[in-house]
LOFI-241040 format. One record per residue (C-alpha): x, y, z; residue in three letters. Coordinates in steps of 0.2 Angstrom, whole numbers, padded with zeros to 4 digits, always signed. Example, Ala and Ser with C-alpha at 12.3 -4.5 7.8 and 13.67 -1.06 7.14 Angstrom:
2
+0062-0022+0039Ala/+0068-0005+0036Ser/
***
This chain:
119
-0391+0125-0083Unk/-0406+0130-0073Unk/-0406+0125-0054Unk/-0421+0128-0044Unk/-0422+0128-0027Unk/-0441+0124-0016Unk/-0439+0130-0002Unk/-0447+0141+0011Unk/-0447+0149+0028Unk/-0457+0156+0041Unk/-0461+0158+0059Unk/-0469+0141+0062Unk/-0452+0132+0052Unk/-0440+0143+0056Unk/-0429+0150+0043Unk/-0413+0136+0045Unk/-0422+0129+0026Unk/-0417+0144+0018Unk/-0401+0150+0025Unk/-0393+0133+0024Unk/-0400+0135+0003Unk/-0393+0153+0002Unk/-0375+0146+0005Unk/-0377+0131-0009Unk/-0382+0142-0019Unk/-0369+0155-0016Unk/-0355+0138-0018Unk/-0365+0136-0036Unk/-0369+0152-0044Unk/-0353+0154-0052Unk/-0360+0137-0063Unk/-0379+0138-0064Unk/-0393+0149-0064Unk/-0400+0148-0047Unk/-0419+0153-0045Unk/-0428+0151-0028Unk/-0445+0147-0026Unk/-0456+0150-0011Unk/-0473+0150-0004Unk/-0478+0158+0012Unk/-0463+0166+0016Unk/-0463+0183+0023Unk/-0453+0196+0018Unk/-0438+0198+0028Unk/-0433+0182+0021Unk/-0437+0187+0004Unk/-0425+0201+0005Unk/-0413+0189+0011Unk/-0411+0180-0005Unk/-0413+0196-0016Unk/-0399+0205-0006Unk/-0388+0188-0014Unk/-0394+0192-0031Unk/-0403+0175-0033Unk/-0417+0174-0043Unk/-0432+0174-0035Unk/-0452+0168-0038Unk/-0467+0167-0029Unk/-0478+0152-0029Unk/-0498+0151-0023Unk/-0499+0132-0023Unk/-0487+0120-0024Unk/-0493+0115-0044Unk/-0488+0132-0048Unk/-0470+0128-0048Unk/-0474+0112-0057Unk/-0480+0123-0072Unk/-0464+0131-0077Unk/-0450+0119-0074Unk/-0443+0110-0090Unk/-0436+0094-0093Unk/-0418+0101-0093Unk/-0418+0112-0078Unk/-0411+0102-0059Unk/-0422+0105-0042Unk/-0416+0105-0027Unk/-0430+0103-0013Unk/-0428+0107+0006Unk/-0444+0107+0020Unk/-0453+0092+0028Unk/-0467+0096+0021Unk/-0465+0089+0003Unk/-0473+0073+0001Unk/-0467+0058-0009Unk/-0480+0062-0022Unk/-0475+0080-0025Unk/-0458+0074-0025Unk/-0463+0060-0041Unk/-0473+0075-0051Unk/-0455+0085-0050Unk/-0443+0070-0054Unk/-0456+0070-0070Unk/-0454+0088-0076Unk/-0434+0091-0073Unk/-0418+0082-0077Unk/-0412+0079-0058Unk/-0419+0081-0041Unk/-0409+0082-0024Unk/-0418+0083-0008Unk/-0411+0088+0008Unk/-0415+0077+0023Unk/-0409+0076+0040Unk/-0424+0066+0045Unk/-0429+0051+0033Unk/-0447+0052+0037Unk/-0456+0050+0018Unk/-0450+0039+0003Unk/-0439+0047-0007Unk/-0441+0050-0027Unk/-0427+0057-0031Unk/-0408+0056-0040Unk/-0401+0060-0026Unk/-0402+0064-0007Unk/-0390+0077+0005Unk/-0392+0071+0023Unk/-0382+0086+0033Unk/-0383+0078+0052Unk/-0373+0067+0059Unk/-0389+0053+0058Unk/
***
């Protein structure tokens, strides 16, 4: 199985988003294919997740990762910045959908949520 992970990270975000989804992954690569996608993330973080040996692709707008996932690939989605909406068009195009939240500021459409604070 397919698991695709949305992240990203930068200077304005930080790059906690992606680290903490460099060590799920590494606790799930023995089981699944694991691909990240980004948008807007320099480099050095880039490298980060190649040096793990993750799959890795590069988005321009948010619909771009919409085009290739398939009904039986799982999505894992990390960053404040997704909205509910974007959240409802993924739940459509794959079989499960976890979000990481540590903040519970949107409406979630999801299978599941991973809240990692004590909150």
């Amino acid at each position: 199985m397919n698991i695709f992970i949305r992240t990203d990270g930068n200077e304005q975000i930080g790059q906690g988003h992606i680290m903490r989804m460099i060590a799920l992954a590494k606790m799930l690569c023995n089981d699944f294919s694991i691909t990240f996608v980004l948008q807007n993330t320099p480099k050095a973080q880039q490298v980060l997740i190649l040096q793990e040996e993750f799959n890795l692709k590069l988005i321009e707008k948010e619909e771009d990762f919409l085009k290739f996932l398939h009904h039986d690939d799982s999505v894992v989605l990390d960053g404040y910045h997704f909205s509910s909406e974007y959240q409802k068009q993924i739940k459509e195009s794959c079989k499960k959908l976890l979000c990481i939240d540590d903040m519970n500021h949107v409406t979630y459409h999801c299978h599941a949520i991973l809240n990692h604070s004590q909150h």
